[in-house]
C-alpha positions in Angstrom: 38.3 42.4 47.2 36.0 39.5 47.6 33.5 41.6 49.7 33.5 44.6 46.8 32.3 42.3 44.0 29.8 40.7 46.1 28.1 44.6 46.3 29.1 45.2 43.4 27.1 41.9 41.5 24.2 42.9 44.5 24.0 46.7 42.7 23.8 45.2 38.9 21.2 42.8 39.6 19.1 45.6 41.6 19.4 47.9 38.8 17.5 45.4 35.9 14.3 46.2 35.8 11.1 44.4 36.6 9.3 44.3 33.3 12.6 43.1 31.4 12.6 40.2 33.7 8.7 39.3 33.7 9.2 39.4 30.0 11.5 36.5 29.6 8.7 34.0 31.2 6.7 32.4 28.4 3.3 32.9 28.8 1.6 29.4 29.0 -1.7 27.9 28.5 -3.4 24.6 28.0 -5.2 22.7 25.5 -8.1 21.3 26.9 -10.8 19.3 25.4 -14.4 21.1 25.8 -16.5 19.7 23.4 -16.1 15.9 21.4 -15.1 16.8 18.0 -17.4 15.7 14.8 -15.5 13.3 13.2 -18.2 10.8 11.4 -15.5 8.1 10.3 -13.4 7.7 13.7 -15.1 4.1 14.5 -12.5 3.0 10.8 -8.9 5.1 12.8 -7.7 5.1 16.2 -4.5 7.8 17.2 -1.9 5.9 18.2 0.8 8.7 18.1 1.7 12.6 17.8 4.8 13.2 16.6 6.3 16.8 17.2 8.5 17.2 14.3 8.9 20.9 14.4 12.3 22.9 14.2 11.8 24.3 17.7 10.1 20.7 19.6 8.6 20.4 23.1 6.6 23.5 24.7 6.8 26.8 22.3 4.3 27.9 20.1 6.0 31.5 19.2 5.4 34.8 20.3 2.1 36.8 21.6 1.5 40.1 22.8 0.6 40.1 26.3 0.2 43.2 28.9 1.3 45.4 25.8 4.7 43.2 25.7 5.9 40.4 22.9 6.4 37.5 25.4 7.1 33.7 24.5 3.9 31.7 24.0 4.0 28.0 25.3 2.2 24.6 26.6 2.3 24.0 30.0 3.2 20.4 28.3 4.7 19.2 25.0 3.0 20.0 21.9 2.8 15.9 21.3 1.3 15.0 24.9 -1.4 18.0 24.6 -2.1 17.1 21.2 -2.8 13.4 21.8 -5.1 14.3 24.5 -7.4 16.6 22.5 -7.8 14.4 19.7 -7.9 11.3 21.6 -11.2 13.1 23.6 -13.3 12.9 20.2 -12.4 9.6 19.1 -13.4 6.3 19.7 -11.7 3.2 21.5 -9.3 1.4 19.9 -11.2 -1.4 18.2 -9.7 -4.3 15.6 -8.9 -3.5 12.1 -8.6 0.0 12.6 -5.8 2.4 11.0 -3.6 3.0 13.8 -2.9 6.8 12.6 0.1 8.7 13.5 0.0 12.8 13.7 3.2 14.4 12.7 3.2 17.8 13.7 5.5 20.2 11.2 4.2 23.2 11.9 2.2 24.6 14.7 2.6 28.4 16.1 0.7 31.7 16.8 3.0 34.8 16.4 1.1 38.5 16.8 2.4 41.8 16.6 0.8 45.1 18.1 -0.7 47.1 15.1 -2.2 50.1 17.0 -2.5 51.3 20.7 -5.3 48.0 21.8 -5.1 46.6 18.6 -3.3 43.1 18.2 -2.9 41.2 14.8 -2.1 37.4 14.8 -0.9 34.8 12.4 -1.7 31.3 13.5 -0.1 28.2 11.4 -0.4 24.2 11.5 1.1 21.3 9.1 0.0 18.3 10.0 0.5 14.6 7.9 -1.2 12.0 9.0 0.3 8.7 8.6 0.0 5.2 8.8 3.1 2.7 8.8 1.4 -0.2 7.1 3.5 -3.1 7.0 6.5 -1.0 8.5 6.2 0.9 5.3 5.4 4.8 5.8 2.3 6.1 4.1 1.9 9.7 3.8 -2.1 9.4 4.0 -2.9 13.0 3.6 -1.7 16.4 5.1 -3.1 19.5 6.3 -2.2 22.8 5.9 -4.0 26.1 7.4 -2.7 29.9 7.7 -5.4 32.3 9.5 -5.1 35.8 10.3 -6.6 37.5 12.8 -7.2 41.1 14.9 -8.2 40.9 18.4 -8.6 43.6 20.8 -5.6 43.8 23.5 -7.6 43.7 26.4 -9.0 39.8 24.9 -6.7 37.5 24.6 -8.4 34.0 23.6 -5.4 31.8 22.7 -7.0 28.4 24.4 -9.6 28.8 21.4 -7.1 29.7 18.7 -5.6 26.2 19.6 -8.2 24.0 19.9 -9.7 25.4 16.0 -6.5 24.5 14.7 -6.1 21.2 16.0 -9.7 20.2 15.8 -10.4 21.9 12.4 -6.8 19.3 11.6 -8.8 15.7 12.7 -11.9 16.7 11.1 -9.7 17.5 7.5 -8.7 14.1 8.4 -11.9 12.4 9.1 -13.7 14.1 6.0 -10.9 12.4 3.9 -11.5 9.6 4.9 -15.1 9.7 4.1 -14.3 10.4 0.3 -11.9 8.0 0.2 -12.4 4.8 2.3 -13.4 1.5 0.3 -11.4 3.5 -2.7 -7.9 4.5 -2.5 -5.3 2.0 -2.5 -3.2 3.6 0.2 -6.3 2.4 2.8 -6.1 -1.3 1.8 -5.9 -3.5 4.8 -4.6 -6.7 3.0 -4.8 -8.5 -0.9 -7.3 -10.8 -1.5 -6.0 -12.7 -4.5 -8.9 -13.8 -7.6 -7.8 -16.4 -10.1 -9.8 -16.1 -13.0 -9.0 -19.0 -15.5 -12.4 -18.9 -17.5 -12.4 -20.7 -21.1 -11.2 -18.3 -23.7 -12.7 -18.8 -27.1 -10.5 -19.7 -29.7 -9.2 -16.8 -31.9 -7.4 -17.1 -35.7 -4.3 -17.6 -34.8 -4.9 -18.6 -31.1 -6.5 -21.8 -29.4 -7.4 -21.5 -25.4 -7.2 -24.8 -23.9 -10.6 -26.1 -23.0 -11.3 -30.2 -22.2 -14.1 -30.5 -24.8 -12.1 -29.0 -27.4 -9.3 -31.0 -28.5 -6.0 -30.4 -31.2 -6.9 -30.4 -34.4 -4.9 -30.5 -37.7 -6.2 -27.4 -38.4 -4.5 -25.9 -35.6 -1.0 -26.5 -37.4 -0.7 -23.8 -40.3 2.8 -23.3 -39.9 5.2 -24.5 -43.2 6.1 -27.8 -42.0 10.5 -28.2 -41.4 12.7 -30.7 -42.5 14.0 -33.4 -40.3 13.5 -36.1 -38.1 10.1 -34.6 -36.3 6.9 -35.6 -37.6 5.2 -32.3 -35.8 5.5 -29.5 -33.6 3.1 -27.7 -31.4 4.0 -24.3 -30.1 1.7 -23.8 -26.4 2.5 -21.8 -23.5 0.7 -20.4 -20.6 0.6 -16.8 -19.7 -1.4 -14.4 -16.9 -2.4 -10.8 -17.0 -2.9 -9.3 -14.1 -4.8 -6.1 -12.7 -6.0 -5.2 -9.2 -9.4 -3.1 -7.4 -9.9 -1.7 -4.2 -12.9 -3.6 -2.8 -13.9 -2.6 0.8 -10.8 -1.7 1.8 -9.0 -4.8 0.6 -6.8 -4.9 -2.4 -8.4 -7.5 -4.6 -5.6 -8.6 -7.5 -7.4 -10.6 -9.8 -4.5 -12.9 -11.9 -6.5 -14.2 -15.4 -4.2 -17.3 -16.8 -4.4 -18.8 -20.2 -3.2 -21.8 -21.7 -2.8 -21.5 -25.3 -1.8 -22.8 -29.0 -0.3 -20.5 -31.5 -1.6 -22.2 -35.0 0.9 -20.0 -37.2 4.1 -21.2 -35.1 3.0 -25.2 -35.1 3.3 -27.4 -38.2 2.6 -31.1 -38.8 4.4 -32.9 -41.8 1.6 -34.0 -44.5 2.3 -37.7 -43.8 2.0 -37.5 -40.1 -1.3 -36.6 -39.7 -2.3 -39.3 -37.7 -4.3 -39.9 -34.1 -0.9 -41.1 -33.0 1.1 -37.8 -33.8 -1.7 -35.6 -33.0 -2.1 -37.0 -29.3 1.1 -37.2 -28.9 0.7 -33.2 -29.6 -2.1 -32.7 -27.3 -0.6 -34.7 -24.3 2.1 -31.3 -24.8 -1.1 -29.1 -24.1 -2.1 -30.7 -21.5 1.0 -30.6 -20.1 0.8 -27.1 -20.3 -2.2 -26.8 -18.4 -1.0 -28.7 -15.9 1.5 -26.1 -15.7 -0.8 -23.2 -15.5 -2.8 -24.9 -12.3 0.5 -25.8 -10.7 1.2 -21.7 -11.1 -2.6 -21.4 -9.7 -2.1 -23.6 -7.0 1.2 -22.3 -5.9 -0.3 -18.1 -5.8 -2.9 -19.5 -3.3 0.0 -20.6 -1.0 1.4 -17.0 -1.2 1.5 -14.6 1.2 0.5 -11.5 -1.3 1.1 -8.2 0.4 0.3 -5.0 -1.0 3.3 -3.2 -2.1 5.3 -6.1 -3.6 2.0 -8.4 -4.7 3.5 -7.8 -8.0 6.9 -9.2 -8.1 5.4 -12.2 -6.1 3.4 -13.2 -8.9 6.2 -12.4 -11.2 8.3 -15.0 -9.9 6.2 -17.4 -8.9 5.3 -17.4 -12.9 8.6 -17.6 -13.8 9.4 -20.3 -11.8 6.6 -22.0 -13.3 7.6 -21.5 -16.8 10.8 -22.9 -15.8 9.0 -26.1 -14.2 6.6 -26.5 -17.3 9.6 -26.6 -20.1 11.1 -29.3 -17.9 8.2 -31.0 -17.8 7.8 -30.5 -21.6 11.7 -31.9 -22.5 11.7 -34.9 -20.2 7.8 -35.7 -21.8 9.9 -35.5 -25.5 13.2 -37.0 -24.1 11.3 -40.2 -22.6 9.1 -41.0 -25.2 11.3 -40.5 -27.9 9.1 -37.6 -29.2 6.2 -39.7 -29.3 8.3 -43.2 -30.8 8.6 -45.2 -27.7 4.9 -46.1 -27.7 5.1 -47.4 -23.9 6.3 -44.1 -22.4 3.9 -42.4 -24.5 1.2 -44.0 -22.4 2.5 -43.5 -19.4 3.2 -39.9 -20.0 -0.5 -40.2 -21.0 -1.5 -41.8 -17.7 -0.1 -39.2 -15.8 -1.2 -36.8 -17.8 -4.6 -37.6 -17.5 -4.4 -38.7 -13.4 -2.9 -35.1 -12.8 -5.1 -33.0 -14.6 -8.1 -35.1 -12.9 -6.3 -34.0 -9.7 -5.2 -37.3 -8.6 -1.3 -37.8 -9.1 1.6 -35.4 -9.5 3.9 -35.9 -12.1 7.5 -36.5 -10.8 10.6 -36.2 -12.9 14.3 -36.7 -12.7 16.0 -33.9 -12.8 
């Protein structure tokens, strides 16, 4: 029994024939670089990976007609290995402050079909998205998409070329973007540079921008005075607006901060109107300011990057807001609103040595 099914396994794999076998080897080629690649912008990107994120990974590219037969078409390596070498050929060494670019590879084939006796029609297809993980966050830079159809004689295969158009005609989509979009587009920024801009504002109707040679005036309260136990009230407050440009490649977020009076929301009783009351007034303006450059001073500190530069700023503000009303209650708590004539001038003092830049003011909490 054992002897009949060895003849008989001997007799079945006889009987296959040749071509059926020969047609289950891929065909395989290679990717060679012959000639450097134009790419006018590669001294700004290096490659530092390919990334062969296609269905079917590793070695196939389809299905070709070859000796009259559809046989499997393949690298002699892996689509990611073969790929990194020809691009790599064209560009330059790795230098500093270059986008380290990444290559990911969705789609990448060559199927053909025979049309007619010697007659072979192709379809060739590539995806590629080039991407750069700034700041371990993915950026989708750009991607490239090409479908070409093509007849070749049978007797001419020229696959090697086929591949090396599609993946060079890829790097130099790449490198042509970059051209129209380097210095521009914010996904290419490298870093933030931050620019405070705290220029004088001129005073408006119902506004007043703090500026050193341009004191309170009683003027400047047009609100209907309140009853009580306050001779005046002064309503200031700081604020920023901010905006951002791309300038060579660096995000440059410019923060513009203003210190201010609202006249229609501050009031002064008739009686009051005294140099007394109205410095008393101003010292809460200047305290304001104070707050503003503490808010200045603290963004320089920061570490700004370019996805979240926003909410930085945000909360840095906010936590100066917070600081300056605290500094604004314990300046009324301490001198009595103004009453206790000796804590007035040391509030003044300190005022003064801070906005000079020579003494913080500190507070109990």
């Amino acid at each position: 029994m054992p002897v009949s099914f060895k003849i008989l396994l001997y007799l079945v794999l006889a009987s296959i024939p040749a071509g059926i076998a020969y047609a289950q080897t891929p065909v395989t080629v290679d990717i060679l670089p012959e000639t450097r690649l134009s790419l006018k912008e590669s001294r700004h990107y290096f490659l530092a990976d390919v990334i062969d994120s296609r269905k079917e990974k590793g070695k196939s590219l389809g299905r070709i007609v070859y000796l009259t037969k559809s046989q499997p078409f393949s690298l002699r390596q892996n689509l990611e290995n073969a790929a990194f070498d020809f691009w790599s050929y064209s560009l330059t060494e790795r230098e500093e402050n270059q986008i380290p670019l990444v290559a990911r590879i969705k789609v990448f084939s060559i199927n053909e079909t025979r049309e007619a006796p010697g007659k072979i029609k192709g379809e060739s297809l590539i995806y590629v998205e080039f991407v750069w993980y700034r700041a371990r966050e993915e950026l989708v830079l750009t991607s490239y998409r090409a479908k070409g159809n093509y007849t070749r004689p049978e007797s001419s295969p020229m696959y090697e070329e086929f591949l090396r158009k599609m993946l060079g005609d890829a790097m130099i989509y790449f490198d042509k973007w970059l051209a129209l979009n380097n210095g521009k587009n914010p996904a290419l920024v490298r870093g933030v540079r931050l620019v405070i801009d705290d220029d004088h504002y001129e005073s408006k109707a119902d506004t007043v921008f703090y500026h050193p040679g341009r004191p309170l005036q009683y003027g400047d309260f047009r609100a209907e005075p309140k009853t009580g136990r306050y001779a005046a009230m002064v309503f200031t407050s700081i604020s920023y607006e901010g905006n951002s440009r791309v300038e060579n490649n660096l995000l440059e977020v410019v923060v513009k901060l203003k210190v201010y009076v609202v006249k229609s929301m501050s009031w002064i009783q008739p009686e009051s109107k005294n140099p007394r009351v109205l410095k008393h007034e101003q010292t809460h303006f200047d305290i304001a300011k104070i707050s503003a450059e503490r808010f200045k001073n603290q963004l320089k500190r920061l570490q700004l990057t370019v996805g979240d530069h926003d909410s930085q700023i945000q909360y840095q503000f906010l936590e100066s807001y917070r600081e300056m009303n605290h500094l604004q209650k314990a300046y009324d708590r301490e001198t009595r609103h103004g009453l206790n004539p000796e804590e007035q001038l040391k509030w003044e003092e300190m005022v003064k040595n801070e906005l000079n830049g020579r003494q913080t003011i500190k507070i109990a909490d």
